[in-house]
PDB file with one MODEL, atoms N, CA, C and O in Angstrom:
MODEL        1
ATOM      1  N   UNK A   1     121.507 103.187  90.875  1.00  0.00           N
ATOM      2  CA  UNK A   1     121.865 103.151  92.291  1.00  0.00           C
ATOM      3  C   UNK A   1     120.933 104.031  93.115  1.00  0.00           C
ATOM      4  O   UNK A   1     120.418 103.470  94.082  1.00  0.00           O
ATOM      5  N   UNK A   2     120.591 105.443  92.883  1.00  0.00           N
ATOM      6  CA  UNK A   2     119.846 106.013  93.393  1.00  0.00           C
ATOM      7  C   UNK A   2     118.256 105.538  93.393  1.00  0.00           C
ATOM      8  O   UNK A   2     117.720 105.324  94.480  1.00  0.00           O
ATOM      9  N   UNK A   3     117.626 105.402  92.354  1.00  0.00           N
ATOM     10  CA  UNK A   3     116.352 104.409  92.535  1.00  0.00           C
ATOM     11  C   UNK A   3     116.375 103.144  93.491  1.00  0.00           C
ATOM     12  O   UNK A   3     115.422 102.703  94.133  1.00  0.00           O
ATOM     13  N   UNK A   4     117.717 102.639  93.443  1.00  0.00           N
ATOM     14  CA  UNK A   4     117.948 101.297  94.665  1.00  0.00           C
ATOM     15  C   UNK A   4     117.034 102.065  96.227  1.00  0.00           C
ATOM     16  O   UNK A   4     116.078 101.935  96.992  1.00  0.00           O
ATOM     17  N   UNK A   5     118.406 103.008  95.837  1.00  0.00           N
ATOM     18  CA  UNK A   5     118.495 103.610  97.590  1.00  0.00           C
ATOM     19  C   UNK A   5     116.868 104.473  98.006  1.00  0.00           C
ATOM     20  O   UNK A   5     116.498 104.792  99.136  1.00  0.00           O
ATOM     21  N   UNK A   6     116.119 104.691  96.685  1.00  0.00           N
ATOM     22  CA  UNK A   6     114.672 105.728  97.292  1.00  0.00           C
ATOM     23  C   UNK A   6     113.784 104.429  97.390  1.00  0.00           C
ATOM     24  O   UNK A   6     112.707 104.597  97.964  1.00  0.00           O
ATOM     25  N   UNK A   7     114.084 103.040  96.879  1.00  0.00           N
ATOM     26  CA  UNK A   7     113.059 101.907  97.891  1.00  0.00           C
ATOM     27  C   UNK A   7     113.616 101.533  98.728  1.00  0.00           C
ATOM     28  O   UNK A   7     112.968 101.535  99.775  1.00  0.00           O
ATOM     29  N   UNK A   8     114.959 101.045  98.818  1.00  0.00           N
ATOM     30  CA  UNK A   8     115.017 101.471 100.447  1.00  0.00           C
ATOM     31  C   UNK A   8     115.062 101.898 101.498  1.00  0.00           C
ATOM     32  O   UNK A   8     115.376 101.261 102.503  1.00  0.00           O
ATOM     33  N   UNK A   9     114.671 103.366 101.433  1.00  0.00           N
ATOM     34  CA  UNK A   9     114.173 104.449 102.213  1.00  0.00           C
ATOM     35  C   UNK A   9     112.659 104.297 102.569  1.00  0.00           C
ATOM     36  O   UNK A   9     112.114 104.409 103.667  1.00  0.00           O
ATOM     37  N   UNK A  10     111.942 103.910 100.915  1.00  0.00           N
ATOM     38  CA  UNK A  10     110.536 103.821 101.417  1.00  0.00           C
ATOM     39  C   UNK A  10     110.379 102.509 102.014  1.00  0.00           C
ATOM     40  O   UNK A  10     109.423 102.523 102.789  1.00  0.00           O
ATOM     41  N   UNK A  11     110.780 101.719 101.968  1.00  0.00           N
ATOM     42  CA  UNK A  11     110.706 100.342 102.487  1.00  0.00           C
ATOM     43  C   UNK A  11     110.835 100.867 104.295  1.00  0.00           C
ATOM     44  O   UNK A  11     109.988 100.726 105.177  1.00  0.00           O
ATOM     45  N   UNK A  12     112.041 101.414 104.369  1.00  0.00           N
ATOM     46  CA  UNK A  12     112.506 101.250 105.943  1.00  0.00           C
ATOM     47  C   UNK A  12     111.609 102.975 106.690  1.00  0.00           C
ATOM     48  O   UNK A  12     111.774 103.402 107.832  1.00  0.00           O
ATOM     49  N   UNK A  13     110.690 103.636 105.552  1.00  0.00           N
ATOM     50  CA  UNK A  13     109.806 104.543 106.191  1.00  0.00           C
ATOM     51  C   UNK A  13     108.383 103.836 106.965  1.00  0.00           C
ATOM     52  O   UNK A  13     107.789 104.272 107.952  1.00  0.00           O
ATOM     53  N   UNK A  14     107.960 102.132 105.840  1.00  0.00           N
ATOM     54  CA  UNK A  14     107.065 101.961 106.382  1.00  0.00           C
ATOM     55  C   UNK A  14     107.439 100.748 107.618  1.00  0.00           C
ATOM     56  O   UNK A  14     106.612 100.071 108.229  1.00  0.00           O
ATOM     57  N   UNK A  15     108.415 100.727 107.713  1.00  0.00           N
ATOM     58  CA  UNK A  15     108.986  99.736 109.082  1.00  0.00           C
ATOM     59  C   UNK A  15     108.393 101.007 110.585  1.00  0.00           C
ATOM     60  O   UNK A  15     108.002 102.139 110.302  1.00  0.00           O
ATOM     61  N   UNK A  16     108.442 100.610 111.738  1.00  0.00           N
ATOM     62  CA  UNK A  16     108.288 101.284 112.676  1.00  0.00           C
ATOM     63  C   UNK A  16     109.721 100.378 113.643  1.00  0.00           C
ATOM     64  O   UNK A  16     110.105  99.212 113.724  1.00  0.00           O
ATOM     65  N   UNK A  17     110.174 101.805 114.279  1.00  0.00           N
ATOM     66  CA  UNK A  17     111.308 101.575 115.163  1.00  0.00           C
ATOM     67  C   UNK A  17     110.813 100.963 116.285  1.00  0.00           C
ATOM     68  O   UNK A  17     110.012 101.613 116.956  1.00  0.00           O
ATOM     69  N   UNK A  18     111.189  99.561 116.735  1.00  0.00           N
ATOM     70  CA  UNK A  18     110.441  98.814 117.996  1.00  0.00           C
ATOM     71  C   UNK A  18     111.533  99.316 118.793  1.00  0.00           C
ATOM     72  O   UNK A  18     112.716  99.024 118.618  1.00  0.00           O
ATOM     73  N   UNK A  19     111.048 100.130 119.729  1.00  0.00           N
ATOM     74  CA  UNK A  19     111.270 100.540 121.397  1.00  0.00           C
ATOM     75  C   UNK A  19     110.591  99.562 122.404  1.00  0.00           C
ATOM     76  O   UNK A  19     109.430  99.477 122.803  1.00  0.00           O
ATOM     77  N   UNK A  20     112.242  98.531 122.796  1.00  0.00           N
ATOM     78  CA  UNK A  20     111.833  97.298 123.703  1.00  0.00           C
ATOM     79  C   UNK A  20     111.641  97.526 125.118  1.00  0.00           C
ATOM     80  O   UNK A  20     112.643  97.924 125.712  1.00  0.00           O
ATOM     81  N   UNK A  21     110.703  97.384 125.719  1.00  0.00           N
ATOM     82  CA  UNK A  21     110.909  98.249 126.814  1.00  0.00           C
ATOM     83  C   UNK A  21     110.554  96.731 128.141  1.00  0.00           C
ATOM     84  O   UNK A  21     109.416  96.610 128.593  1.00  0.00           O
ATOM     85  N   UNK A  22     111.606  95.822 128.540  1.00  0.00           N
ATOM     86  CA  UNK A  22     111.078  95.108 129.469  1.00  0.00           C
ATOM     87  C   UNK A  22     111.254  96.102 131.348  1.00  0.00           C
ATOM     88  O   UNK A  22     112.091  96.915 131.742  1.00  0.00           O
ATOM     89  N   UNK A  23     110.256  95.601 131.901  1.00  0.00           N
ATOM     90  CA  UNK A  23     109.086  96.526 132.529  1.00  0.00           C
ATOM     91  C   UNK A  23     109.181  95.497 133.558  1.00  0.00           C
ATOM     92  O   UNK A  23     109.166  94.303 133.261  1.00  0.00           O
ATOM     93  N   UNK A  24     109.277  95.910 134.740  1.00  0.00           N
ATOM     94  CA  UNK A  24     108.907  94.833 136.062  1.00  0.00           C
ATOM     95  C   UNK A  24     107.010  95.789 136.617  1.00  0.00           C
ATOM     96  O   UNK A  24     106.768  96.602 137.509  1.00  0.00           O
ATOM     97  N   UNK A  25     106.042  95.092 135.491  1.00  0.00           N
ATOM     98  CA  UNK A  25     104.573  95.736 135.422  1.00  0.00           C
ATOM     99  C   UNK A  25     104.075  95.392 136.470  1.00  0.00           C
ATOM    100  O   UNK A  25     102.987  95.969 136.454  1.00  0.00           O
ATOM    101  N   UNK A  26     104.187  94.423 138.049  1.00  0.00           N
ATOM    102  CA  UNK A  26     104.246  94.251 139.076  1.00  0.00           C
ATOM    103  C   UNK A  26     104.087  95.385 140.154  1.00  0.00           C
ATOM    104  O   UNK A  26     103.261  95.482 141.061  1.00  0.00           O
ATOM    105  N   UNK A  27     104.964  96.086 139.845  1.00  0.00           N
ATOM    106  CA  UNK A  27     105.200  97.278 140.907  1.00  0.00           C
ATOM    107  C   UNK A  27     104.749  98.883 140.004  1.00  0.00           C
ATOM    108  O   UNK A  27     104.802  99.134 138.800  1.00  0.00           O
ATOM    109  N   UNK A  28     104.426  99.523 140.873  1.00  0.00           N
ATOM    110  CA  UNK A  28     103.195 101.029 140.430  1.00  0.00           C
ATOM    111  C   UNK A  28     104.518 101.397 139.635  1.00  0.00           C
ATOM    112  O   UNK A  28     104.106 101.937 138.608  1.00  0.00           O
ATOM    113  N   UNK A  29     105.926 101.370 139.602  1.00  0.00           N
ATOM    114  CA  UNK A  29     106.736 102.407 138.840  1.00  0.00           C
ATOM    115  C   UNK A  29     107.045 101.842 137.209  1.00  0.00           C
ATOM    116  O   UNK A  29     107.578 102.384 136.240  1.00  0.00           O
ATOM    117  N   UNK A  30     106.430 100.479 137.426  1.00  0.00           N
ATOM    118  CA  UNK A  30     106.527  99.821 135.917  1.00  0.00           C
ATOM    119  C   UNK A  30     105.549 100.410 135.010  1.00  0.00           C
ATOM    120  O   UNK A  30     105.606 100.821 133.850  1.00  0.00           O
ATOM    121  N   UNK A  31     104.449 100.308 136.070  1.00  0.00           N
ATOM    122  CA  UNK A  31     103.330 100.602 134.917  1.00  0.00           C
ATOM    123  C   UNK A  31     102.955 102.467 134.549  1.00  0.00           C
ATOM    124  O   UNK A  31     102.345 103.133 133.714  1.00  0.00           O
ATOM    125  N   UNK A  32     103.691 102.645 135.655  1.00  0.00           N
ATOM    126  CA  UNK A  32     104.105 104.408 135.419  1.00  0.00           C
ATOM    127  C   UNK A  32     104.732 105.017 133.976  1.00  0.00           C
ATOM    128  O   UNK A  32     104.465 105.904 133.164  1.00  0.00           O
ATOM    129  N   UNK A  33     105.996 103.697 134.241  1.00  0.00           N
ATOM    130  CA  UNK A  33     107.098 103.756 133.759  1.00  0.00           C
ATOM    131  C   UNK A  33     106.545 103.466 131.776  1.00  0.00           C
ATOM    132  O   UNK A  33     107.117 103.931 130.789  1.00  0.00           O
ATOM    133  N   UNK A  34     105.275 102.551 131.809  1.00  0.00           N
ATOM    134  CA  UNK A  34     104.669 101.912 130.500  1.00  0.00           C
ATOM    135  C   UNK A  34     103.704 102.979 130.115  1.00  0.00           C
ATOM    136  O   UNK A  34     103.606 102.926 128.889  1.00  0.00           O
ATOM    137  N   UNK A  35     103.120 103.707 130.483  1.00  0.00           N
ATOM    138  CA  UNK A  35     102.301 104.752 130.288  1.00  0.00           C
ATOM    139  C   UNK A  35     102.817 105.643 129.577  1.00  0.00           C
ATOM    140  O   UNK A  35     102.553 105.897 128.402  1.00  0.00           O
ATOM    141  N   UNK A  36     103.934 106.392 130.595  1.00  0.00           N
ATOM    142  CA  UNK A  36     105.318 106.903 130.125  1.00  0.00           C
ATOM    143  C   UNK A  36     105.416 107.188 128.805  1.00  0.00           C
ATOM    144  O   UNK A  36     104.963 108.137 128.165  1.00  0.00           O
ATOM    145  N   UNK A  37     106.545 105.552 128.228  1.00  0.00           N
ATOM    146  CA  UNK A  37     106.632 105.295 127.302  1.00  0.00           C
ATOM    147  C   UNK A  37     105.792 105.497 125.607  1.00  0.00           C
ATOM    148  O   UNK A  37     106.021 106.040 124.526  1.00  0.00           O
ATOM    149  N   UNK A  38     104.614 104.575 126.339  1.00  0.00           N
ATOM    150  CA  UNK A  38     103.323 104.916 125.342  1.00  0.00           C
ATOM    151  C   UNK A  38     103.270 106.021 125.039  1.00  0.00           C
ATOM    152  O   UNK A  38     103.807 106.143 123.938  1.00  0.00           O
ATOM    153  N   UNK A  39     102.869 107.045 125.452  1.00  0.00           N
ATOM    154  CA  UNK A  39     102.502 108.278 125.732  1.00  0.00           C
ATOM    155  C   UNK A  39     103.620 109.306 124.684  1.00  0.00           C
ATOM    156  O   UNK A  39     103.263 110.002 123.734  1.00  0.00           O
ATOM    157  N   UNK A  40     104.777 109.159 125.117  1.00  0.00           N
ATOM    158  CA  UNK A  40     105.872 109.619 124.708  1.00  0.00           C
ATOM    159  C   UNK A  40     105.467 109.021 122.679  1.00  0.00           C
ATOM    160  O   UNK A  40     105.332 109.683 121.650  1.00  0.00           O
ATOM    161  N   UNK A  41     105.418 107.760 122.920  1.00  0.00           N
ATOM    162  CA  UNK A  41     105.860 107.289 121.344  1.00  0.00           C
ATOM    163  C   UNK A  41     104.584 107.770 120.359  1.00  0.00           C
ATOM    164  O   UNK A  41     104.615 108.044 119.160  1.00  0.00           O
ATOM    165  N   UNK A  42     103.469 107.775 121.278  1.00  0.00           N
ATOM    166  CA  UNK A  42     102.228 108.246 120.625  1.00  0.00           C
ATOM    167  C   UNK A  42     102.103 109.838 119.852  1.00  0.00           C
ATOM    168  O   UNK A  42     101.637 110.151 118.757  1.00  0.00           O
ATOM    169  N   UNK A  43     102.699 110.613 120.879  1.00  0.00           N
ATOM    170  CA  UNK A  43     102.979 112.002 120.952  1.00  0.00           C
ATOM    171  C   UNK A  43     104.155 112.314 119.780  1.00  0.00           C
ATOM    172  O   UNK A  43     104.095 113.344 119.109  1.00  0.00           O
ATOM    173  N   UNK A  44     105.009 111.526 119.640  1.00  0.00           N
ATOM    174  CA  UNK A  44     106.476 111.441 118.474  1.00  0.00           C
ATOM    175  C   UNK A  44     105.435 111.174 116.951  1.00  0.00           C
ATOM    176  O   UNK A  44     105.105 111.945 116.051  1.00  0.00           O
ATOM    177  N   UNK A  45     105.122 109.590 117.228  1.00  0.00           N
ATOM    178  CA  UNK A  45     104.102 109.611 116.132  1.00  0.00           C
ATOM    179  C   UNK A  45     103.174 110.556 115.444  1.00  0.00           C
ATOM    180  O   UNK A  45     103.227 110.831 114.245  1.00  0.00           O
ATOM    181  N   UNK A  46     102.390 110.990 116.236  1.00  0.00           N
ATOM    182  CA  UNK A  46     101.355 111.971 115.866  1.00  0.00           C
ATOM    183  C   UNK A  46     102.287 113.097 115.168  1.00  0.00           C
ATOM    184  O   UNK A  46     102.040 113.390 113.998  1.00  0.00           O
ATOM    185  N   UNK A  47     103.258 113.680 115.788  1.00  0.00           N
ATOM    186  CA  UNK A  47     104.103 114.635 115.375  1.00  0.00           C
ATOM    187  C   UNK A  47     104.584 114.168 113.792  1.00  0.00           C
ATOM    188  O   UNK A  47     105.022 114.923 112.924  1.00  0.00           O
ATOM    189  N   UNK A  48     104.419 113.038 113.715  1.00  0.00           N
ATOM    190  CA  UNK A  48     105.442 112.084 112.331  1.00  0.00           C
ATOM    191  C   UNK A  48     106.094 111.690 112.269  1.00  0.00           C
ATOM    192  O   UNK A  48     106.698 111.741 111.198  1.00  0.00           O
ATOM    193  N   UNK A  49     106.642 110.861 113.432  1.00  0.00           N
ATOM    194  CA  UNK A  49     107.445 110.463 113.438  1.00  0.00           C
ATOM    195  C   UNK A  49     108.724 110.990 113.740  1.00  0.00           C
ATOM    196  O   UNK A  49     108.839 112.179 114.036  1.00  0.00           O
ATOM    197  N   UNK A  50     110.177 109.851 113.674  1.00  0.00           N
ATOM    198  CA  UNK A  50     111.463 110.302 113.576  1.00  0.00           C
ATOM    199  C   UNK A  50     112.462 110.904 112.415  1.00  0.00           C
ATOM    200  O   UNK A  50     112.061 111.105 111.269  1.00  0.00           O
ATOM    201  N   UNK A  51     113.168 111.042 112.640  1.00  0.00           N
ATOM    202  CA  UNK A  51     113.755 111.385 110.880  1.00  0.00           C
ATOM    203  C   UNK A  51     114.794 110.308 111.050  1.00  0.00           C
ATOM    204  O   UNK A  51     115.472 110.226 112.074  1.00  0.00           O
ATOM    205  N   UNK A  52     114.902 109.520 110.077  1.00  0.00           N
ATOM    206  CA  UNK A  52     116.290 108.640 109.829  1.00  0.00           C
ATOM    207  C   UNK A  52     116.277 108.037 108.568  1.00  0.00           C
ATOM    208  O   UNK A  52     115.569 107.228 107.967  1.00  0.00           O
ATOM    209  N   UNK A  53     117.804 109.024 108.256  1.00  0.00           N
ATOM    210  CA  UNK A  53     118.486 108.743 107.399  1.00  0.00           C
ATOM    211  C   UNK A  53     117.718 109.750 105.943  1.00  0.00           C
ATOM    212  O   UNK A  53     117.768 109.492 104.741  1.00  0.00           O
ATOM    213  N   UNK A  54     117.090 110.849 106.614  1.00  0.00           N
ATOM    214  CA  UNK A  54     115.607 111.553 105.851  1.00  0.00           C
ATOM    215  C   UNK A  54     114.649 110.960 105.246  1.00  0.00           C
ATOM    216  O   UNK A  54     114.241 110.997 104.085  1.00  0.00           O
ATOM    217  N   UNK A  55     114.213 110.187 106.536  1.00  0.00           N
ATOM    218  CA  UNK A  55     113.000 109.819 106.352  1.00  0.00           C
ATOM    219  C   UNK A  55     112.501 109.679 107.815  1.00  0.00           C
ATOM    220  O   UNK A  55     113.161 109.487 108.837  1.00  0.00           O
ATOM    221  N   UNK A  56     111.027 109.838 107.632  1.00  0.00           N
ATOM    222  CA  UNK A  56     110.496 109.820 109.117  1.00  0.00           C
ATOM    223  C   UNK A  56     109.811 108.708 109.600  1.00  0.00           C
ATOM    224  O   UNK A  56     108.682 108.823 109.124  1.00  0.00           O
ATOM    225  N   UNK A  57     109.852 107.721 110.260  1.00  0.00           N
ATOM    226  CA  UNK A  57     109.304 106.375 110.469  1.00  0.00           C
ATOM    227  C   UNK A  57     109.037 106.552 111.994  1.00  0.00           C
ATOM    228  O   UNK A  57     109.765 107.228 112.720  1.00  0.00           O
ATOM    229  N   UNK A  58     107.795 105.802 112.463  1.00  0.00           N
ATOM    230  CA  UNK A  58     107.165 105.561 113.611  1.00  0.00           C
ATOM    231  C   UNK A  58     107.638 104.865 114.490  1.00  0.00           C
ATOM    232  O   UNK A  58     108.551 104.055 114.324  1.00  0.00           O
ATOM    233  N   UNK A  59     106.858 105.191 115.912  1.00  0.00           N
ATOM    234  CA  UNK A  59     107.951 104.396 116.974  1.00  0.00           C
ATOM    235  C   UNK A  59     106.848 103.041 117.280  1.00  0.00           C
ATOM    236  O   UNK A  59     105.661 103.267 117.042  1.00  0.00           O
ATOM    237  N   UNK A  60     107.104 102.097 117.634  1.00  0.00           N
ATOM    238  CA  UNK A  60     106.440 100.936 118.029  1.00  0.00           C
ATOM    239  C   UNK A  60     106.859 100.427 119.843  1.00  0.00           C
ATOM    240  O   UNK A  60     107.797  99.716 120.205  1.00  0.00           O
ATOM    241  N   UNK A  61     106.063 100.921 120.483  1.00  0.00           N
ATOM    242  CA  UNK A  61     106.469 100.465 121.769  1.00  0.00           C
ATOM    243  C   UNK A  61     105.717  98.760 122.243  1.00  0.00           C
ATOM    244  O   UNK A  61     104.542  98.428 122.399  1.00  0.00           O
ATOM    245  N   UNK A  62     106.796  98.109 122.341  1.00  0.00           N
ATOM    246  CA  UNK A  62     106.616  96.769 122.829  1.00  0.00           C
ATOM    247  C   UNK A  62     107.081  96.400 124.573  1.00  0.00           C
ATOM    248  O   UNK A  62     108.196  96.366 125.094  1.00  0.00           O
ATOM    249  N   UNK A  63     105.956  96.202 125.046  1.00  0.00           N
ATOM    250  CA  UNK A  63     106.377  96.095 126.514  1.00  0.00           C
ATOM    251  C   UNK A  63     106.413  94.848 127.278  1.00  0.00           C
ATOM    252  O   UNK A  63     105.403  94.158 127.134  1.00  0.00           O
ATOM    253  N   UNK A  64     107.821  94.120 128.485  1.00  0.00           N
ATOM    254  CA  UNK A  64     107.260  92.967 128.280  1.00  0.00           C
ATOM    255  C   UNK A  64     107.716  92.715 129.493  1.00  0.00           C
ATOM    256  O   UNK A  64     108.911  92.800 129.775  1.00  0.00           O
ATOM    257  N   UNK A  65     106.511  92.278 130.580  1.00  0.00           N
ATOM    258  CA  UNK A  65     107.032  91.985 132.013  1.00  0.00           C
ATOM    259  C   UNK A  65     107.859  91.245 132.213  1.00  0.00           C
ATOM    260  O   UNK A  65     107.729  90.089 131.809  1.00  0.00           O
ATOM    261  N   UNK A  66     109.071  91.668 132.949  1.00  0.00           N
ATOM    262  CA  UNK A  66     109.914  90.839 133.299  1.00  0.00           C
ATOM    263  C   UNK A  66     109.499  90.204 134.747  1.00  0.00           C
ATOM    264  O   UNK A  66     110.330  90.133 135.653  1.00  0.00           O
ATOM    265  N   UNK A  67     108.689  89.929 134.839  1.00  0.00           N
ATOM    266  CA  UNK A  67     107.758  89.080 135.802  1.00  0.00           C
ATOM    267  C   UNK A  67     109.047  89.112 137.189  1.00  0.00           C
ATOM    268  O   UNK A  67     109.127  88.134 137.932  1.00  0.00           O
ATOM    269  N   UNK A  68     109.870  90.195 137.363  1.00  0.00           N
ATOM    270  CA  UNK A  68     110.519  90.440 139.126  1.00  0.00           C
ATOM    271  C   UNK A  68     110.114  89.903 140.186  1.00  0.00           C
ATOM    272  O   UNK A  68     110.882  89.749 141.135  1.00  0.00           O
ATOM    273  N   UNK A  69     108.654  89.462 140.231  1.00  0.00           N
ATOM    274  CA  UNK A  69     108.689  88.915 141.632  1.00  0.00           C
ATOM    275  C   UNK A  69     108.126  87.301 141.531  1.00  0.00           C
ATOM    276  O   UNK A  69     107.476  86.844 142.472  1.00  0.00           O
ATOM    277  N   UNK A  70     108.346  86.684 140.635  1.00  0.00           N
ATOM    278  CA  UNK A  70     108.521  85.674 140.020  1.00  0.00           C
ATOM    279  C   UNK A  70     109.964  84.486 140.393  1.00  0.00           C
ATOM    280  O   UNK A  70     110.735  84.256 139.461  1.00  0.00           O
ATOM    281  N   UNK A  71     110.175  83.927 141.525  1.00  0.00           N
ATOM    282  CA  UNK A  71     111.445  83.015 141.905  1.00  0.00           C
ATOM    283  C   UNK A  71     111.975  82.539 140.362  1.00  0.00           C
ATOM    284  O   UNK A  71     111.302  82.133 139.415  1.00  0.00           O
ATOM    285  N   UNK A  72     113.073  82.695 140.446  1.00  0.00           N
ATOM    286  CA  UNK A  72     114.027  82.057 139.189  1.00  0.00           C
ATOM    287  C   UNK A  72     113.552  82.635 137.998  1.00  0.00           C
ATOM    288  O   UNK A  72     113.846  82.029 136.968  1.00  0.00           O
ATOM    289  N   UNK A  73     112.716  83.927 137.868  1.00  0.00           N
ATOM    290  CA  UNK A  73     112.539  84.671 136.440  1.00  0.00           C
ATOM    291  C   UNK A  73     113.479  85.993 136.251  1.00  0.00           C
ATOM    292  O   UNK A  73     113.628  86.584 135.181  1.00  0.00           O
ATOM    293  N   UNK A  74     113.989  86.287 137.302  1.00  0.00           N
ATOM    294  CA  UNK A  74     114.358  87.777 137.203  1.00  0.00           C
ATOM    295  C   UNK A  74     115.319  87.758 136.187  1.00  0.00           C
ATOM    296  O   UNK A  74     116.060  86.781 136.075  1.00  0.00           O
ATOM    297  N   UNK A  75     115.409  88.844 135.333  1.00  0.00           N
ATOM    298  CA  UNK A  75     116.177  89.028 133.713  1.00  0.00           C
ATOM    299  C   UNK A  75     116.119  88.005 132.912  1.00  0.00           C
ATOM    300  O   UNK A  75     116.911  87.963 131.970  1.00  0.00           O
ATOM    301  N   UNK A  76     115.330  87.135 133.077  1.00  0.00           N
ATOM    302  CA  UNK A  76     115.450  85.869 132.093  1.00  0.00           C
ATOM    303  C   UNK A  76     114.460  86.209 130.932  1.00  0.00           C
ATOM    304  O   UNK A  76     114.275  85.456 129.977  1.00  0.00           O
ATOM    305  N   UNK A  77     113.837  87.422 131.107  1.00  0.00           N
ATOM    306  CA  UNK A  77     112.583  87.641 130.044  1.00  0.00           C
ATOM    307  C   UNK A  77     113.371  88.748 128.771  1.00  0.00           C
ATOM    308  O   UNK A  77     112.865  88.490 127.679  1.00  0.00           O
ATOM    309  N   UNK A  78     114.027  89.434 128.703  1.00  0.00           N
ATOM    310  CA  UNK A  78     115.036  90.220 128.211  1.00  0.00           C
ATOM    311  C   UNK A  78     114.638  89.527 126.948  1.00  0.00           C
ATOM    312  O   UNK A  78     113.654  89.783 126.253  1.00  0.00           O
ATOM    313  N   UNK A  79     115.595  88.566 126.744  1.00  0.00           N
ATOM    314  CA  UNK A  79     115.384  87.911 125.294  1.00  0.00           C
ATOM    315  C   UNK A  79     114.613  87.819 124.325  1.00  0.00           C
ATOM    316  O   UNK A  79     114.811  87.965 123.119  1.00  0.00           O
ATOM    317  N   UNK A  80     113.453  87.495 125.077  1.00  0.00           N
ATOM    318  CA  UNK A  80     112.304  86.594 124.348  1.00  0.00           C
ATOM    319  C   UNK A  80     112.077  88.180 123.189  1.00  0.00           C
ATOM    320  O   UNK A  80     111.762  87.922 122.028  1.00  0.00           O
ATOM    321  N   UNK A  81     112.221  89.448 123.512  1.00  0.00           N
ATOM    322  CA  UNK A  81     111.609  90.143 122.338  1.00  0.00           C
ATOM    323  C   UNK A  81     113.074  89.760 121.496  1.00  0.00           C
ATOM    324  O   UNK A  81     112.826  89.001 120.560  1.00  0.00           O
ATOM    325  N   UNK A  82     114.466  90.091 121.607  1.00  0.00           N
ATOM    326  CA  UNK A  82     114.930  89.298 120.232  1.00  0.00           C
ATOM    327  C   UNK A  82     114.514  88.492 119.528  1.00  0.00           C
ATOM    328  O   UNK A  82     114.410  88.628 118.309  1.00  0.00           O
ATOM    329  N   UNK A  83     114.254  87.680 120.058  1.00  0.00           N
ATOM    330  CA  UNK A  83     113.877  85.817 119.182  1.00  0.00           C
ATOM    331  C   UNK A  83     112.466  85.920 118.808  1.00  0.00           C
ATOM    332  O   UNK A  83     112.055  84.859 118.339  1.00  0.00           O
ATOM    333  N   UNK A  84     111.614  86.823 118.861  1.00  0.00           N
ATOM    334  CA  UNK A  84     110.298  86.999 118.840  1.00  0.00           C
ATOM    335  C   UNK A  84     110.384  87.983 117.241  1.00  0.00           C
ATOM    336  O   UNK A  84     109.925  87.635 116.153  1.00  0.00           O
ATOM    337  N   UNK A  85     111.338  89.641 117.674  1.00  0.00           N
ATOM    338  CA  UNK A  85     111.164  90.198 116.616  1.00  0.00           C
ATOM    339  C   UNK A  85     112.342  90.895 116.501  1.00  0.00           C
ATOM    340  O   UNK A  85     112.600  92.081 116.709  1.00  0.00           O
ATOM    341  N   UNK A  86     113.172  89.752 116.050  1.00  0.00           N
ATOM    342  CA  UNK A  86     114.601  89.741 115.765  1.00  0.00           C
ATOM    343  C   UNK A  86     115.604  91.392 115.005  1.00  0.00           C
ATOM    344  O   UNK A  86     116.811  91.632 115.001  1.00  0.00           O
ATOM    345  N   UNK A  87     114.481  92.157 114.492  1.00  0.00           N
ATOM    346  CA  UNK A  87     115.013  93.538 113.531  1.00  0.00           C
ATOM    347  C   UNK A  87     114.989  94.423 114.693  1.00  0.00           C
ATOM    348  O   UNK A  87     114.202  94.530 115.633  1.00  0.00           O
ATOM    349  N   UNK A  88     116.125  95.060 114.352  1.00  0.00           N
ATOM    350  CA  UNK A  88     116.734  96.483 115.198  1.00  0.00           C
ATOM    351  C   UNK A  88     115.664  97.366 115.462  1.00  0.00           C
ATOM    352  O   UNK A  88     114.724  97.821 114.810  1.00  0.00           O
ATOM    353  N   UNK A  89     116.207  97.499 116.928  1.00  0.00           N
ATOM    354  CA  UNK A  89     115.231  98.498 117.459  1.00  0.00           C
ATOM    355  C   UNK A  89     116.347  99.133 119.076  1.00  0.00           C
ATOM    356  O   UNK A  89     117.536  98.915 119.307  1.00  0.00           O
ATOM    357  N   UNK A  90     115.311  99.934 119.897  1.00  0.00           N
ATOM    358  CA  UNK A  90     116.337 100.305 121.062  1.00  0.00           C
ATOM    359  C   UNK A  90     115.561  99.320 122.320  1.00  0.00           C
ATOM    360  O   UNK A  90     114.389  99.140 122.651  1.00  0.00           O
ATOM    361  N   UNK A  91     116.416  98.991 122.630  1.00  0.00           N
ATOM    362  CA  UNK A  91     115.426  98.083 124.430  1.00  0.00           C
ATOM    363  C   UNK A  91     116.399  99.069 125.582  1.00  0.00           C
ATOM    364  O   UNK A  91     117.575  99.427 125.630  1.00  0.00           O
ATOM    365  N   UNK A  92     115.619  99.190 126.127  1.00  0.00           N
ATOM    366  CA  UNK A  92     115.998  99.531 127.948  1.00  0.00           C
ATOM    367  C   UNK A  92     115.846  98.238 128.978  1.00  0.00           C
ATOM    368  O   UNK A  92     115.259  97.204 128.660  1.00  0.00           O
ATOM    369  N   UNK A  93     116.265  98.392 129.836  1.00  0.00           N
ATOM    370  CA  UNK A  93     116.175  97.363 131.180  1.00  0.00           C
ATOM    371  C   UNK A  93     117.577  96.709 131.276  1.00  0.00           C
ATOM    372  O   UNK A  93     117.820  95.899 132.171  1.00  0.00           O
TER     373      UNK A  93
ENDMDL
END
């Protein structure tokens, strides 16, 4: 049981945590707001990451315009990172 559980630790060390971040990249506070982000996950990384579950795994920032000034798009873009890359991660927006 314990050999189970130390590959799936190393398994889910070399996964990276996708931080979904949909972004209206349109307006100066999106792309503020994406810099931000980057910046932040780059800075975590370099450090080594997070600890979970004692182990430390990387952050993956995925950013994805929700195209706001777009007629009939607003929040309709949300999704597409589920159905794209369906494994747990945190999204904002």
């Amino acid at each position: 049981m314990r050999s189970k559980m130390k590959v799936l630790l190393a398994a889910l060390a070399a996964k990276p945590i996708i931080l979904g971040c949909p972004l209206s990249t349109a307006f100066l506070y999106g792309w503020d707001a994406e810099r931000g982000i980057k910046l932040a996950g780059e800075e975590i990384n370099a450090a080594g990451g997070v600890q979970v579950g004692g182990v430390k795994r990387p952050f993956r920032v995925e950013v994805i315009d929700t195209r706001d000034l777009e007629a009939g798009l607003t929040g309709a873009r949300g999704g597409w990172m589920v159905r794209q890359d369906p494994q747990p991660g945190v999204s904002h927006g």
